[in-house]
N, C-alpha and C positions, 0 to 999 in steps of 0.2 A: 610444657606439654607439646608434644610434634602431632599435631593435625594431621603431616601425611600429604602426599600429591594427591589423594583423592580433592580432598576440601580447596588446593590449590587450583585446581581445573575448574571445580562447582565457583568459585573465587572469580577464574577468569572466562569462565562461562558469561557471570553477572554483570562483569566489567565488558566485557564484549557486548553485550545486548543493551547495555545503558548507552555504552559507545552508538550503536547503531542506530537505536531510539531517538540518539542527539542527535546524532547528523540528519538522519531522516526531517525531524523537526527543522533542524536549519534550512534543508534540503529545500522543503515544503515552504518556508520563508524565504529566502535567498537564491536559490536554484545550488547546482548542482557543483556550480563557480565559488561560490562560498569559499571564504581562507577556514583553512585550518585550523586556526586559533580559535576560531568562533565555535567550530564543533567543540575543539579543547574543553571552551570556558562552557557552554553548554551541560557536556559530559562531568564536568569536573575532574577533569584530568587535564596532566599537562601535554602538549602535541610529541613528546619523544614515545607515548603509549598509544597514540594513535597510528604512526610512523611504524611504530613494533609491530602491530596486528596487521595493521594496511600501509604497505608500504608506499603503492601509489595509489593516486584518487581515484582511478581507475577500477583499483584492488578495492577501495571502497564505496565505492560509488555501487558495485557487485554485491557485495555484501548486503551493503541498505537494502538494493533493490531485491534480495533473496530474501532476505529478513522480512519485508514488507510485503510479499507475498505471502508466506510462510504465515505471517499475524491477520492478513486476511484471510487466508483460507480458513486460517482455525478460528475465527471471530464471527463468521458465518452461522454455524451449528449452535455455538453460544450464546449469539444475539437472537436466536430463532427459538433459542430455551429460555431466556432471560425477559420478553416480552411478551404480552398476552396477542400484541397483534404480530402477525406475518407480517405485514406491510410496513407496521414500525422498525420491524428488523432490518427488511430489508432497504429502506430510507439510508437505519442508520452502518448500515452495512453498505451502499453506496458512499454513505460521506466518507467512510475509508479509505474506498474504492480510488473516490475522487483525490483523496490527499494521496496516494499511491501512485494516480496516473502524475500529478505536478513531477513529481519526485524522478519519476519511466523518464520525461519529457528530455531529461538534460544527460540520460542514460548514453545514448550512441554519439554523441560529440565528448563525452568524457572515454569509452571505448577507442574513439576513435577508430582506422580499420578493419575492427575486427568482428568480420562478417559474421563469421562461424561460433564467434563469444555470443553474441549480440542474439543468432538466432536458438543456439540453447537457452538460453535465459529467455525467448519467448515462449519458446516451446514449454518450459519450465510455468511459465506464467498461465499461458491455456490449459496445462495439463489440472496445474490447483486450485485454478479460478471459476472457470466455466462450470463445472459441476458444482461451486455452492453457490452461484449466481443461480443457477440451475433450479437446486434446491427450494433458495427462495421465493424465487418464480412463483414454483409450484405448488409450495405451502400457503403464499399471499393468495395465489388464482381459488384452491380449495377451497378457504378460508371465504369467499365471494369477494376479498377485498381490491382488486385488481381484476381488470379483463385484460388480458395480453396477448396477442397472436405474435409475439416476439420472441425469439430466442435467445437462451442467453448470452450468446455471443453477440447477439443483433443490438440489443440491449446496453452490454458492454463497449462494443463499438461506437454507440453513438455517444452515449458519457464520454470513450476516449478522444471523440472530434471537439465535445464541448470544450473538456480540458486544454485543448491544443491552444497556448498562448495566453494562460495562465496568469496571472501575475497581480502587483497592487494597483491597476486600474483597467483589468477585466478579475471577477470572482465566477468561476466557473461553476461554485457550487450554487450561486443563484440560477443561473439554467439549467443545471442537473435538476434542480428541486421543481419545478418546472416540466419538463420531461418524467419525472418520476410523478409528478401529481395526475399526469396526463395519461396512468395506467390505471388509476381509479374508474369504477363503471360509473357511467350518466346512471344519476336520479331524477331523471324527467320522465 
C-alpha cells in the first residue's frame, strides 16, 4: 500500500519536532555547545538526519529557537484554559519561558555575525511573546490574583536578567519563582 508524499511530510513533520524537542532538551541541559551525538541519542535518530534537516548548528540552533517560541506562544492560551487559577498558568507558563530563555542564551555565539539573522528572530520573539505574556498578566490581575503595575515586556525582561548565566550551579528558576511570587497582593 503507497501512503503517498502526503503521510511522508506528516512523517517528517514528526520527526522534525521530536528532533527539535531533543535538542531544545539538551540545549536546556548542555547549552547550545552540546555535540551532536547527544541530540542524536536523545532524538533517536542517528546524527546523518540531523545533518539532513540542519545542516549547520547554526541552521539548528534557529530552528529550536523558532520552535520554542512558536510552543510558547501556543502554550499560553492552553495553560490559561487548562487551569482553574490565572496565576497558575501563568507560573507555569513562565517555567517555559524560563527553559526557553537558557536555550535564547547561547543563540548569538552560535549565529555568530549575523546581525540581521539574530534581529529577525527577536523581533519574531516580541511579536509572539508579549502578547500572551500579556494575556496572562491580565487574566491573573482580573482574577485578584496578582497586583502588577508591570508590563509584559518589563516582566519578561526581568525573567530574561534572571536567566543570564544559567547553568548547574546557579537555577534561574528559583529567582524567577521568587519574582513571580512577588506579583501576589499583601494579605495584611
Amino acid at each position: 500500500m503507497n501512503d503517498g508524499p502526503r503521510s511522508k511530510r506528516a512523517d517528517a513533520r514528526r520527526n522534525e519536532k521530536t528532533l527539535l524537542d531533543a535538542a531544545a532538551a539538551v540545549f536546556v541541559e548542555s547549552g547550545v555547545d552540546a555535540p551532536v551525538r547527544e541530540i542524536a541519542a536523545r532524538a533517536g535518530v542517528g546524527m546523518g538526519t540531523i545533518y539532513r534537516h540542519f545542516p549547520t548548528r547554526a541552521d539548528l540552533v534557529i530552528a529550536v529557537y523558532r520552535h520554542q517560541v512558536d510552543a510558547c506562544a501556543e502554550a499560553g492560551p492552553t495553560l490559561l484554559a487548562a487551569n482553574d487559577s490565572p496565576y497558575a498558568a501563568l507560573t507555569r507558563w513562565i517555567d517555559r519561558f524560563v527553559d526557553f530563555l537558557v536555550t535564547k542564551h547561547g543563540l548569538a555565539a552560535a549565529m555568530q555575525s549575523d546581525d540581521s539573522g539574530f534581529e529577525a528572530l527577536h523581533a519574531y520573539f516580541l511579536d509572539r511573546l508579549v502578547p500572551v505574556c500579556a494575556q496572562l498578566l491580565e487574566a491573573a490581575t482580573e482574577a485578584g490574583e496578582i497586583r502588577t503595575e508591570l508590563a509584559a515586556l518589563e516582566l519578561m525582561r526581568g525573567v530574561g536578567n534572571l536567566c543570564i548565566g544559567a547553568g548547574p550551579s546557579y537555577d534561574a528558576r528559583k529567582l524567577v519563582a521568587v519574582l513571580i511570587s512577588g506579583l501576589r497582593p499583601d494579605h495584611s
